[in-house]
C-alpha positions in Angstrom: 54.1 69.1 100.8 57.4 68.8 99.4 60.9 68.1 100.5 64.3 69.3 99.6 67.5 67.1 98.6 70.8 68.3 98.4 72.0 66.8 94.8 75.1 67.1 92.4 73.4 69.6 89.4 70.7 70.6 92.1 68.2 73.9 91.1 69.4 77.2 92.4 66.9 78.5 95.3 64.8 80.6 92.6 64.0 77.6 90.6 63.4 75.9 94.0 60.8 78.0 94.9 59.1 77.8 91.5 59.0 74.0 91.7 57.0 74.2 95.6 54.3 71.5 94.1 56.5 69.2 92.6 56.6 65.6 93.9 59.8 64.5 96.6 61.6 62.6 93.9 61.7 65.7 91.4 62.6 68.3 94.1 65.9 69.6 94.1 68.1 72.7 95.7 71.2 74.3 96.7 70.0 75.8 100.0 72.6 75.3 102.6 70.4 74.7 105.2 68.6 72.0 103.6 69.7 68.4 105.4 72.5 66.2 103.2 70.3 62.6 102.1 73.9 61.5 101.2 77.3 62.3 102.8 80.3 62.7 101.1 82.4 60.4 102.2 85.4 63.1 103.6 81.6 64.1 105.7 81.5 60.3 107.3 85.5 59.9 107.7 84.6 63.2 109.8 81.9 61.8 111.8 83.7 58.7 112.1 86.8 60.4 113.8 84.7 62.5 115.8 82.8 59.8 117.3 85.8 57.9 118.5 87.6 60.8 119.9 84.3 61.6 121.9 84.9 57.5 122.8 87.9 57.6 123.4 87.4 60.9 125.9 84.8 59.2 127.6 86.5 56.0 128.6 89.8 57.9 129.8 87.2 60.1 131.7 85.4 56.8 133.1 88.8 55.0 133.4 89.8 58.5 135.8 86.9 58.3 137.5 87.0 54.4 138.1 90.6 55.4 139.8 89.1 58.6 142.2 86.3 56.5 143.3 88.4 53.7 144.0 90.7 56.4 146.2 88.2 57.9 147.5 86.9 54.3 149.0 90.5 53.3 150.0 90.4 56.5 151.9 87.0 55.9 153.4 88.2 52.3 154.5 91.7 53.4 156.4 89.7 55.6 157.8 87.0 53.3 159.3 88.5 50.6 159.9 91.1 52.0 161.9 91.0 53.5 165.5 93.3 55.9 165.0 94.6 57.0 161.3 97.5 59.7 160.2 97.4 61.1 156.6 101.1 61.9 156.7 104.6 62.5 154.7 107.6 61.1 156.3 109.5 64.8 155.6 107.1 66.8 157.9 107.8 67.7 161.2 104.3 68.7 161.8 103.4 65.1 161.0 106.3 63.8 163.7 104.8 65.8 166.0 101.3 64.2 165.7 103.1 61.1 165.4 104.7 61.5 168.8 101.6 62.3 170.6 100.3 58.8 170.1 103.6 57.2 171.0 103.4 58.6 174.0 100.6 57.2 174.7 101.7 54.0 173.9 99.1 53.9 170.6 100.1 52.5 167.3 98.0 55.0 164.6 97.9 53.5 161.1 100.1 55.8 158.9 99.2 56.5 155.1 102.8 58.1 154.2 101.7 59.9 151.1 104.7 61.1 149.9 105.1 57.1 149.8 102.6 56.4 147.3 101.9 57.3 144.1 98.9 58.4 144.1 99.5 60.2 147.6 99.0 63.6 146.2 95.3 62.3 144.4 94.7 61.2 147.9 95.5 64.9 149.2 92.9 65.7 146.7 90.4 63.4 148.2 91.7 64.2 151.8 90.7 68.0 150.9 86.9 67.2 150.1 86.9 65.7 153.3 88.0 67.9 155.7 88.4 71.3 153.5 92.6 71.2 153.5 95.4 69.8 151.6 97.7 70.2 154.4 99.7 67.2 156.8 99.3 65.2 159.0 95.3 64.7 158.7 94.4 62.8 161.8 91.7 60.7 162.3 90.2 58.9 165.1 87.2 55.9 165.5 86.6 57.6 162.0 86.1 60.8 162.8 88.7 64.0 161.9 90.7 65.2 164.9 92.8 68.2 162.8 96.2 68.5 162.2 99.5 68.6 164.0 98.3 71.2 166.6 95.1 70.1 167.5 96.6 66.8 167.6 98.7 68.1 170.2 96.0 70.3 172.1 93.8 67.6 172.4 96.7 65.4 174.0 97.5 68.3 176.2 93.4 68.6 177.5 93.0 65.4 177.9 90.5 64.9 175.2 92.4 62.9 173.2 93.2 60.2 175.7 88.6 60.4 176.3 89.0 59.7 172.6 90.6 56.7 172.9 88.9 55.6 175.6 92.5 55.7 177.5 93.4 56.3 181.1 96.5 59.1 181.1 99.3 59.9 184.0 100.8 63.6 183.8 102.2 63.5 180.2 104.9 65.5 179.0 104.3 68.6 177.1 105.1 68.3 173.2 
């Protein structure tokens, strides 16, 4: 057996391969695939840097992570622990709409106003992964997704919304 080393004044790879029998302490070569049994130091400075950029990377990934999971469990909290829950922006008349609706039926909905917060467009992001859009208003009720704006409003108009809420209705007024 013998082993290479990677020295200053190392043999060229002829002499290397004349020298296969010689002990590990005499062997000695240029090959550039042969592994380095000391660094140079620019080699470990190198390493060195690398290693704490990959650190560094990794905690501001963990650190983004830390922040999306604890959205994502805000989210799933307003939307459980409410009865009735509107993912809104306080601009959108889609989302006055929706909003109307439950005044009408004399119902107070939670409102997350995201354009409000400032991480109300990372809660869009979440909001899409839950019900597959980043549109408003995102209504939501005993925890479950109703839509938007117009289903908001057709389930008001069938009825279905008031069975939701486990409301009696009168003749309500068309929105």
């Amino acid at each position: 057996m013998f082993y290479r080393t990677c020295q200053p004044g190392s043999q060229s790879a002829s002499q290397y391969s004349e020298n296969k029998t010689t002990s590990k302490s005499q062997v000695s070569h240029s090959r550039s695939d042969a592994p380095l049994v000391a660094p140079t130091m620019a080699a470990a400075s190198a390493r060195l840097t690398l290693t704490a950029l990959l650190l560094i990377a990794l905690a501001t990934t963990s650190l983004h992570s830390l922040q999306a999971s604890s959205l994502g469990q805000f989210v799933d909290e307003t939307i459980t622990s409410h009865k009735i829950v509107i993912f809104s922006k306080t601009y959108c008349p889609y989302c006055r709409r929706a909003k109307a609706v439950f005044k009408e039926l004399n119902q107070v909905p939670h409102v997350v106003e995201l354009d409000e917060r400032d991480d109300g467009s990372k809660i869009q992001d979440i909001l899409v992964n839950i019900v597959g859009k980043r549109t408003v208003p995102q209504v939501f009720i005993n925890g479950k997704h109703l839509g938007g704006s117009d289903d908001t409003v057709e389930a008001y108009e069938s009825g279905h919304l008031a069975k939701l809420l486990g409301i009696e209705t009168n003749d309500h007024d068309d929105l």
